[in-house]
N, C-alpha and C positions, 0 to 999 in steps of 0.2 A: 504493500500500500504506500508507504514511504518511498520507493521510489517509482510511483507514479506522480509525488506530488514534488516535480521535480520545476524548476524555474523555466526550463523549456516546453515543459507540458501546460504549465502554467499561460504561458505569453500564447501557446496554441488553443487552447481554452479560451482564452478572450479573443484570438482573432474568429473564431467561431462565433462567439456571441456576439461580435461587431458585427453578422452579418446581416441579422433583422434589424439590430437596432439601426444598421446603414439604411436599410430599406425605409423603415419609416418615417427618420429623418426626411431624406431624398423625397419621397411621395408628399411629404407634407405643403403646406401652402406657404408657412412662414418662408421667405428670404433667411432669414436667421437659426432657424433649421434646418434646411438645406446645406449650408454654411457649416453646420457642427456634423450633417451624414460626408463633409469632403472631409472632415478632420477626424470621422470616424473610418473613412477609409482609410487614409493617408497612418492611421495609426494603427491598422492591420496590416499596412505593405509594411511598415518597420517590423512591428510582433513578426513578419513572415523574415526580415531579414536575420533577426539574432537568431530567433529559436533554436535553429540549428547550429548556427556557430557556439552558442552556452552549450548546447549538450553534449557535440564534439569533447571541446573546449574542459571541460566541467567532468566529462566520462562519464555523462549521465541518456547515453540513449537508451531507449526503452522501446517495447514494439508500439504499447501507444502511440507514441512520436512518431514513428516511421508508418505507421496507419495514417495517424489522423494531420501530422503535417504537412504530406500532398492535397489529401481533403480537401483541408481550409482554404488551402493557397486557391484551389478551382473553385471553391465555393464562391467566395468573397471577390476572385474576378471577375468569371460568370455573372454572379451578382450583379456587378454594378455594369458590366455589358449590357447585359440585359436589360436593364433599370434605365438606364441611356435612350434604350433605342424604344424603350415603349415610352417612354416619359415627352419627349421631343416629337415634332415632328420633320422627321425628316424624307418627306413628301415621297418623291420617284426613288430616292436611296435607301427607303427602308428596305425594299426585298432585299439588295446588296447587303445594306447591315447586317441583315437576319442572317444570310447564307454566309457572311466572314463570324459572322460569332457560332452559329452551327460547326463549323469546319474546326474553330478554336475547339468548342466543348468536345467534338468527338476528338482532336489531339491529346486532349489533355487527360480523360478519364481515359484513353487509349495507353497513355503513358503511366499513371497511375497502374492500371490494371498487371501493367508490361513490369513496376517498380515491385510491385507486392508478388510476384510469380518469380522474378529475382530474387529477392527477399526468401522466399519461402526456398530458393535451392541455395543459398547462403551466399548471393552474388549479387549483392547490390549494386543498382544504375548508381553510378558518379552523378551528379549534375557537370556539365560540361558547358563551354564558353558559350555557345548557339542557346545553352538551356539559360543561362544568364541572361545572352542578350535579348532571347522572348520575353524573360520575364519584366529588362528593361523599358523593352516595347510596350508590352501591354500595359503596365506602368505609366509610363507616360502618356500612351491614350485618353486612359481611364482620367487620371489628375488634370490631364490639360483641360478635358471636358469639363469638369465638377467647378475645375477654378472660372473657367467661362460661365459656368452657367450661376453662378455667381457672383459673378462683377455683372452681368445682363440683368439678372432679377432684383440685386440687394439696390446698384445704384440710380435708378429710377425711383426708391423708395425717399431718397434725400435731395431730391432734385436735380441729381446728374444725370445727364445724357449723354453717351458717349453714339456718335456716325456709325465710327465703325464695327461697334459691339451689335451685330447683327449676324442674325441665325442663316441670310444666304448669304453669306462670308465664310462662318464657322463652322458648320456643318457639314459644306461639302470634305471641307478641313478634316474635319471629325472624321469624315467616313475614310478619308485617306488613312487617316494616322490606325483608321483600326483597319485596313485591308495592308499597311504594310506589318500590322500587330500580327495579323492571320498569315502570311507569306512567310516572316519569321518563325512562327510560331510553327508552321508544317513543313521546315527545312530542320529545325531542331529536333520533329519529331520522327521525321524520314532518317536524319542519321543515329537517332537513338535506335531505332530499329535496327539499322545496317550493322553498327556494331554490335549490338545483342547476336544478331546473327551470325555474326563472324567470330563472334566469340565462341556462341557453341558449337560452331564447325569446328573448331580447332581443339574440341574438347572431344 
């Protein structure tokens, strides 16, 4: 029990429960709620950077961990993909939307699936540079969005207007940044395959 209650497990526990409480900030009406669901994500992508490193670090991995902190990480992206593309409108780009974040979800629980089957024969997937820089990608998708939609909704509340804080500027924006999230995201997971594969050929 004691070492499930471990500071790694811990930080993955609350990116967990960041993930509704992100949601219904985000859906809310307030500007100033909205505002605290970007500071609840942005403080799940951190939770998602130590965890691992303390438990390395610390000798405290557990199989909890190595379940539930790919989970979270999908959860809490997903999440707020999702939560993006139904929230906005982004007119003729939603089907686009839909199909770069479909193609993400099936990477990602594809890899998961691929991490725990590893796992189970005592050969853990590394994360590797391509796994990083998806998750950079998608990262920055996600944040660039939330801080937009943010300074669009909050400063019209105190009488600022800003020209070029408009949604046919940003949006098409958005949709780039999450179709090169998707492109990253399916080269990371084509050569997590490849070497899986090469691996057990040579076994």
């Amino acid at each position: 029990m004691m070492m499930l209650l471990t500071i790694s497990n811990i930080l993955t526990v609350i990116r967990i429960i960041l993930v509704p409480v992100f949601l219904i900030l985000f859906f809310s009406d307030s500007p100033a709620l909205q505002f605290l669901a970007t500071v609840a994500f942005i403080t799940g992508a951190i939770t998602d950077h130590y965890d691992g490193k303390l438990a390395r670090r610390r000798k405290e991995v557990t199989e909890f961990g190595r379940f539930a902190d790919p989970l979270a990480d999908k959860f809490l992206v997903l999440s707020a993909f999702i939560a993006i593309l139904l929230r906005e409108n982004f007119g003729g780009l939603f089907t686009l939307v839909l199909i770069y974040i479909i193609i993400i979800a099936i990477r990602e629980f594809g890899i998961t699936i691929l991490r725990m089957w590893a796992i189970s024969k005592s050969t853990p997937v590394i994360t590797s540079f391509w796994g990083k820089l998806k998750t950079t990608f998608q990262l920055v998708a996600i944040i660039f969005s939330l801080v937009y939609f943010n300074f669009r909704d909050f400063l019209p509340t105190i009488g600022i207007r800003l020209e070029f804080l408009d949604d046919k500027y940003f949006l098409p924006l958005i949709h780039f940044l999450v179709l090169v999230s998707m492109v990253v995201t399916v080269i990371s997971g084509l050569l997590y395959f490849t070497k899986s594969n090469l691996e057990n050929s040579a076994k």
